[in-house]
N, C-alpha and C positions, 0 to 999 in steps of 0.2 A: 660934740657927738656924745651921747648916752651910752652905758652898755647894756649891751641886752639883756635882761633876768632871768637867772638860771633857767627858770620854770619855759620860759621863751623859749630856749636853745633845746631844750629836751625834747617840746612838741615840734621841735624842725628836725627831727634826725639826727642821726651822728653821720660826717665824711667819713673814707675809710680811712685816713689818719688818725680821727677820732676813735675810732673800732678796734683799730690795730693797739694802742695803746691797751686796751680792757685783756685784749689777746694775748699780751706781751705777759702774763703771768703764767700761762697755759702752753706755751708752742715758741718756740725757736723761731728766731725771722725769719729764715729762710722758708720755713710752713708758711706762714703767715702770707711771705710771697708769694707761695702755690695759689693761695687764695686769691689774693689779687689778681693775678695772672686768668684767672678763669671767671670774674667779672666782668660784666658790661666795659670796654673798652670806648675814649671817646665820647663819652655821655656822664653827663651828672646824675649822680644819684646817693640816695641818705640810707644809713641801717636804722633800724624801728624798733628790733626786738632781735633779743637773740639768748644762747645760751651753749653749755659746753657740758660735753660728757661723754659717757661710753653707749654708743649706740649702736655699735658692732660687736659687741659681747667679747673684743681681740686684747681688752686691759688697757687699749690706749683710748686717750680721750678725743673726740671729735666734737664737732662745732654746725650748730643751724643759724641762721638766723634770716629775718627778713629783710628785704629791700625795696626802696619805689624811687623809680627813673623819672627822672626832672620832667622827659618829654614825653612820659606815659599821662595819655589824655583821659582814659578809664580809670574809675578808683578798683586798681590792681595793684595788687603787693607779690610782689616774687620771692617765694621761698626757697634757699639752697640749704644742701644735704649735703657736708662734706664727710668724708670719714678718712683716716691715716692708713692706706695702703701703700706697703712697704716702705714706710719712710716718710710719704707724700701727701699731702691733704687733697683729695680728688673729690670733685664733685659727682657724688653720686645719683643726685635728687635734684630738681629743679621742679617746681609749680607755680602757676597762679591760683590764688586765692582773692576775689573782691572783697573789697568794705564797704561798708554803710557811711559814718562819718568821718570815722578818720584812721590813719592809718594803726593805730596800736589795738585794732581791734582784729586783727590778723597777728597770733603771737604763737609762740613757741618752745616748749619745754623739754628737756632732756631726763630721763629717770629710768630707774628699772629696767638701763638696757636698750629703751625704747626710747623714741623722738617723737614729741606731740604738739600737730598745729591745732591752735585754736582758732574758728573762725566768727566772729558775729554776722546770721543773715539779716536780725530787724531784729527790735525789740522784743525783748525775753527769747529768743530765737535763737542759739550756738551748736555748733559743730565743736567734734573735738577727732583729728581720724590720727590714728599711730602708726610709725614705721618703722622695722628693724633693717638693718643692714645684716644677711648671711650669707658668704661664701660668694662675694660676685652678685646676691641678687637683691635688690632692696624691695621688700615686701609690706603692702597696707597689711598693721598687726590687726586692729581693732578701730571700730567708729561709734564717736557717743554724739546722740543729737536732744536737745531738750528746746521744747518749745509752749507756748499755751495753747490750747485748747479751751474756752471759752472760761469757766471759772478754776481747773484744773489745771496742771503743768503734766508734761506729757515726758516721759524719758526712754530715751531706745538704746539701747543698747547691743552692737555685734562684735563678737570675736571670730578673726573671718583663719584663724591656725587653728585656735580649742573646739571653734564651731561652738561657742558656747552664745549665750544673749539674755538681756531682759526685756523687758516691758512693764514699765511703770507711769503709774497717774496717783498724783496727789492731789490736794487744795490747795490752791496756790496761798491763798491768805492765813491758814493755818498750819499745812505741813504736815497735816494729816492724810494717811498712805488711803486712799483708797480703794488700790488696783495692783497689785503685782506679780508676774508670771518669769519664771527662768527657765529656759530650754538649751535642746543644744536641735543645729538645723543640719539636716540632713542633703546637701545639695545631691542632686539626680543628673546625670552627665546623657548623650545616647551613647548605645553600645560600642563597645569597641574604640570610644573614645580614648586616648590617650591624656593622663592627669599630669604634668611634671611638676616637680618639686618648687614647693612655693605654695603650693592650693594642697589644701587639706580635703581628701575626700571620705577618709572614715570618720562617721561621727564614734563617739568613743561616751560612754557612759560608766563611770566607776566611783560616782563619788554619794556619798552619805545622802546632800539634800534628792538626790532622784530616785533615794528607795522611799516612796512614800507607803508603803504598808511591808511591815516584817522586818523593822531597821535592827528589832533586837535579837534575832537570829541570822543578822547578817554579819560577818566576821571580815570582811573588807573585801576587795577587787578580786582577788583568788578564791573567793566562796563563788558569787557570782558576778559578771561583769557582760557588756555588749559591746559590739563595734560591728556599726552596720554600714550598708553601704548600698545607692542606688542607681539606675540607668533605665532608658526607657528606651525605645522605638516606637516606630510608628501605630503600634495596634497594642502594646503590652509597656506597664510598668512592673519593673524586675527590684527586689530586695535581695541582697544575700546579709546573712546578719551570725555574725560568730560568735557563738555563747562562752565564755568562762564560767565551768561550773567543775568544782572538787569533786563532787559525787551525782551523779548524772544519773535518776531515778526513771527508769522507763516503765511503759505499761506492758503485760505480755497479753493482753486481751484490752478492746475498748471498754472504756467506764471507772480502770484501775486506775487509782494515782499514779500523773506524770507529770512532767518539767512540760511547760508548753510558752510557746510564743506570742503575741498578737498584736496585728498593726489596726491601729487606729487613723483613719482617713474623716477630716471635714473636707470637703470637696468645694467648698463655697468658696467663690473670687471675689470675694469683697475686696478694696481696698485696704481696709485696716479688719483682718477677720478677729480679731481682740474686742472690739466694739462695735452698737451700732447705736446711729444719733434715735432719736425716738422727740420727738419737737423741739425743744430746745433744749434736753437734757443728751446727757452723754449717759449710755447703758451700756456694762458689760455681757458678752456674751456666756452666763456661767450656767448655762441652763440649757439642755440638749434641743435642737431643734434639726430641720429638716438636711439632707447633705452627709450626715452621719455614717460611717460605716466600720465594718470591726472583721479581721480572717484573723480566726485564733488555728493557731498551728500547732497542734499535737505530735513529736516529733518519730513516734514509734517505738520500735524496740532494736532498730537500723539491721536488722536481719527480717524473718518472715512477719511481721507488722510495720507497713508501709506507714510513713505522714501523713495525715488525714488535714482537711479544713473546714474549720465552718464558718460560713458569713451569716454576718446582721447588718441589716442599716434601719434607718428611723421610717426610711422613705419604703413608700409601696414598691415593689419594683416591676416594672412593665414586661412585655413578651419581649423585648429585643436583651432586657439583662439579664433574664431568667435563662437564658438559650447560653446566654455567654458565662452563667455560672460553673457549666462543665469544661471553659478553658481554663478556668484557674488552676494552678497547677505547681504543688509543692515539694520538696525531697528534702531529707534531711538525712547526716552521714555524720559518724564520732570525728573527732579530731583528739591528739594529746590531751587538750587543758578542759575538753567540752564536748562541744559539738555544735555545727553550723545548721542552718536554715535557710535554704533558698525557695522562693515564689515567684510567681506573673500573674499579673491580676488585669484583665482584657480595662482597657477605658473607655470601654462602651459597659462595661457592667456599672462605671463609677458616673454614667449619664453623658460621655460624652464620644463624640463621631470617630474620631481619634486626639494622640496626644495633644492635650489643648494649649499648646502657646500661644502665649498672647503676642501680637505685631509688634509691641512695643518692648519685649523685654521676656524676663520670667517669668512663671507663672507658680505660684507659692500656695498652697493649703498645706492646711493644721494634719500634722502625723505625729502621732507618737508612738514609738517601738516599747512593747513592755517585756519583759520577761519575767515567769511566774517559777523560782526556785524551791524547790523541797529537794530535802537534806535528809529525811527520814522515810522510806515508804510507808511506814504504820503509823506516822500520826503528818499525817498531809494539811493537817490544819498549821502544823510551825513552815508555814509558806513566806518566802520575800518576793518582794516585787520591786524589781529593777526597771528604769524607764529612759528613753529621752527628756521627760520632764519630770515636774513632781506634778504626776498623772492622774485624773479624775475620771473614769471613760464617759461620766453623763457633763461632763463643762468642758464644752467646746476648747473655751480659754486656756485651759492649762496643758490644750496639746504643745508637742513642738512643732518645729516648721520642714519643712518638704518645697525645696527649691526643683523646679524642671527648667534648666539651664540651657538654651539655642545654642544650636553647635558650634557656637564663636565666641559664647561667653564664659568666664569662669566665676566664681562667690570667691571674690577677692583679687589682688590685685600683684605683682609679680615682675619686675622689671630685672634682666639682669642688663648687667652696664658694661660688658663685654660684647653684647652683641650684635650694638651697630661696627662694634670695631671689626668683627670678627666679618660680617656681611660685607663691608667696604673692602677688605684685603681679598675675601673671593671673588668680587667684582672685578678688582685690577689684576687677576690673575686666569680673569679669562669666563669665572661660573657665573 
């Protein structure tokens, strides 16, 4: 009998006697036992990948890694999520992930606090999504997906806490950037919705690259900043959007210099509203076309000069949006650090019957929140502009995004691991 070659024994897995040894420098047997304990029982299976660190932000280290069960007939790899509660190594996480050819292509890294599975769908084609462990709830941090797109490489990027993302396209053969847009996404909940912790629903705007005009008269997050926030019903999408501004310049008559607000609406459901194909090339959208629209909000002087708004869009607008221009409907009131902005803008003035969800899911157009800060009422030309993205109003592309969310979904992902337990003990006690 032969032995087997290293390189053999590696592409077959590790047992978990094999496992436990690598563990054994990290965790106490008795940990290590926790872990066992809460594996597949009764059934043969190998670990693939794995890794150790602090994924709960608690100072102690924790443990991912994969597994594939002898008697699993789909190419599926199971991934576990332990983390050290009080003392314990408990699984908090459990997924399947498929592979393509073999199993190390479902893998797994521990860093920055964060646990990150990678997955291969098909050539040039990977996933990468994130998870933190906080407070009982294990939350998707962020998801990165790259793939091709005919002679380019395609990159997506979402942070589903900061609300932040990219979108990028290069040449695959060269590496040359051809395409790149960074925003933060705005999801839209309905009214009276309830958000719990774990889902970020203010987008929040305060950093350098999203002042793209007036960066040098901006003094950081407490000169000016935004955190907005939105919800719909059936006939009205609603913004309210809270301004950080030091010195809040009003007008006391229209035409005067003032701090003003304005959303930027593509209404367009493309698929990918970033690009459109044009015969066999791939074209960006950087150049204003139809779907367009703008309600710049002048906020008053919050005593006797009320918010005023004005819209624009690209498109003609018909007798049915013209009639619904007199519901839009703005106010605006001081606070401490600012002052806020709230609207409703009818979706029959944006072309459509009512709120348009789609059967399948969300439904996503390009918005960007900007805000135009002056800091001096006699020279109105030292203006910054603060945005959702780094904002162009005439290129589609460099809006941010505008999720309208069906009342069962949320923009990210949220599990706590208390609460089948807590559901199972009010069963047996009669709720």
């Amino acid at each position: 009998m032969c032995a087997v070659p290293r390189q053999a024994r590696a592409q077959a897995g590790m047992t978990f006697d094999e496992f436990k040894t690598r563990l054994v420098p990290y965790f106490a047997e008795e940990l290590i036992d926790d872990i066992k304990r809460q594996l597949p029982q009764g059934t043969d299976y190998r670990v693939w990948g794995w890794d150790v660190g602090d994924f709960s932000g608690d100072g102690f280290v924790d443990v991912a890694f994969s597994i594939r069960q002898a008697s699993e007939k789909k190419s599926i790899m199971n991934v576990y999520l332990f983390a050290d509660i009080d003392g314990f190594l408990t699984n908090i996480g459990r997924f399947n992930y498929p592979f393509v050819e073999v199993p190390l292509e479902v893998g797994v890294v521990i860093k920055e606090n964060s646990c990150f599975v990678l997955q291969k769908y098909e050539q040039f084609h990977w996933s990468m999504t994130g998870y933190r462990f906080d407070n009982g709830s294990l939350l998707v941090l962020d998801s990165f997906l790259t793939a091709r797109d005919r002679d380019m490489t395609h990159e997506s990027y979402r942070n589903y806490q900061t609300l932040l993302g990219y979108e990028k396209y290069e040449k695959t053969r060269s590496g040359e950037e051809e395409f790149k847009t960074e925003f933060i996404t705005v999801p839209s909940y309905p009214r009276n919705r309830q958000v719990y912790k774990g889902y970020a629903q203010d987008a929040v705007s305060n950093l350098v690259r999203f002042v793209p005009k007036g960066a040098y008269w901006w003094s950081g997050e407490d000169d000016a900043a935004l955190r907005a926030r939105s919800a719909y019903d059936r006939e009205f999408l609603y913004f309210s959007i809270a301004i950080t501004d030091d010195k809040v310049i009003t007008a006391e008559k229209e035409g005067e210099p003032s701090e003003r607000v304005e959303i930027w609406l593509d209404v367009n459901t493309s698929e990918n509203r970033f690009v459109r194909q044009a015969g066999k090339r791939t074209e960006f959208r950087t150049t204003a076309d139809s779907g367009l629209f703008s309600f710049s909000i002048t906020p008053g002087n919050f005593t006797n000069l009320a918010a005023s708004v004005k819209i624009s869009s690209t498109d003609e607008l018909d007798d049915i949006q013209r009639d619904q221009v007199s519901l839009v409907n703005a106010i605006a009131s001081p606070t401490d650090s600012g002052y806020v902005v709230k609207i409703r803008i009818p979706f029959r003035l944006l072309g459509f019957e009512g709120v348009p969800l789609e059967d399948a899911g969300t439904t996503e157009f390009g918005c960007s929140i900007a805000v135009y800060d002056i800091d001096n009422f006699f020279r109105p030309e030292e203006e910054t502009l603060i945005a959702t993205s780094h904002f162009d109003s005439m290129n589609p592309a460099s809006y941010g995004t505008l999720l309208l969310m069906p009342g069962h979904e949320t923009y990210g992902e949220s599990t706590n691991i208390y609460t089948d337990p807590l559901a199972e003990r009010l069963r047996d006690i009669g709720f």
